[in-house]
C-alpha positions in Angstrom: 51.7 -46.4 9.0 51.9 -42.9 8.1 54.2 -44.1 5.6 51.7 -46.2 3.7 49.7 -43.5 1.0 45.8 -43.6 1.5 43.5 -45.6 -0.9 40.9 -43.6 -2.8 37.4 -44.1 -1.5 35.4 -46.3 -4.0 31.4 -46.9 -3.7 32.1 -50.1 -2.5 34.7 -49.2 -0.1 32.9 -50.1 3.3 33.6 -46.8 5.1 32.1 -44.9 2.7 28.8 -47.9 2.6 29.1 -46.9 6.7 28.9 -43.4 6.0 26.3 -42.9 3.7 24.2 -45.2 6.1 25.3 -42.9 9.1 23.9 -39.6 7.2 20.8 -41.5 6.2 19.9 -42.7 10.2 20.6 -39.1 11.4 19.4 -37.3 8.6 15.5 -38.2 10.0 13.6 -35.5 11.4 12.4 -36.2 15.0 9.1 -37.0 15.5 7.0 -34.5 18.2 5.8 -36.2 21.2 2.5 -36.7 21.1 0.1 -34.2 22.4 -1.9 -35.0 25.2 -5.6 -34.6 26.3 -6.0 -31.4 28.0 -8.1 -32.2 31.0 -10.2 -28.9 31.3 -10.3 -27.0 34.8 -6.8 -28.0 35.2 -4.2 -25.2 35.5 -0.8 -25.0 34.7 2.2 -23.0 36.5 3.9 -20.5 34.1 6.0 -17.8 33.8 4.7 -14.9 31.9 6.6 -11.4 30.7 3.3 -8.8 30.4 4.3 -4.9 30.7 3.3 -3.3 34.1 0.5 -1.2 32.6 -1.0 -4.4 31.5 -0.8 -6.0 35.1 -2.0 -2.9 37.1 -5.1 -2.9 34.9 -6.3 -6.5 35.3 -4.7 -6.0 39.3 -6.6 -2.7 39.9 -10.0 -5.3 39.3 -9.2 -6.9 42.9 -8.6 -10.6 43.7 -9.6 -12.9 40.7 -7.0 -10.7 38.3 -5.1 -14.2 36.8 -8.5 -15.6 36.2 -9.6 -12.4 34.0 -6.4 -12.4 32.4 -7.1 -16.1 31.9 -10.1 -15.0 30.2 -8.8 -12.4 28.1 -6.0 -15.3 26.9 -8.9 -17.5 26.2 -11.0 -14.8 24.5 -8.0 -14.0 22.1 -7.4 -17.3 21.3 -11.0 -17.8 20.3 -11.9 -20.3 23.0 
């Protein structure tokens, strides 16, 4: 077989028809997931990065310090 020269590609030629219809299926943009209803009250477990100064400060308040940095988060996102 490697004996046999290769055919030029035409526009009917059916692997370039398969191509062209394999760059146009993964050529689409993926849609987000949709967002869902935040139920308010309800917190959520994360891991944050905030220098040490930063946590001494809102620490140095007592017990309650993630809810007041909650409500500094909330504050500077203007909710």
């Amino acid at each position: 077989m490697a004996d046999q020269p290769r055919r030029p590609r035409t526009l009917g030629d059916a692997r370039t028809e398969a191509e062209a219809a394999f760059k146009r299926a993964t050529a689409k943009v993926a849609e987000a997931p949709p967002k869902q209803n935040v139920i308010p009250g309800i917190k959520e477990q994360v891991t944050l990065r905030i220098d040490q100064d930063v946590l001494a400060y809102f620490q140095d308040g007592g017990p309650g310090w993630q809810d007041r940095i909650n409500d500094a988060l909330r504050k500077a996102a203007g909710k």
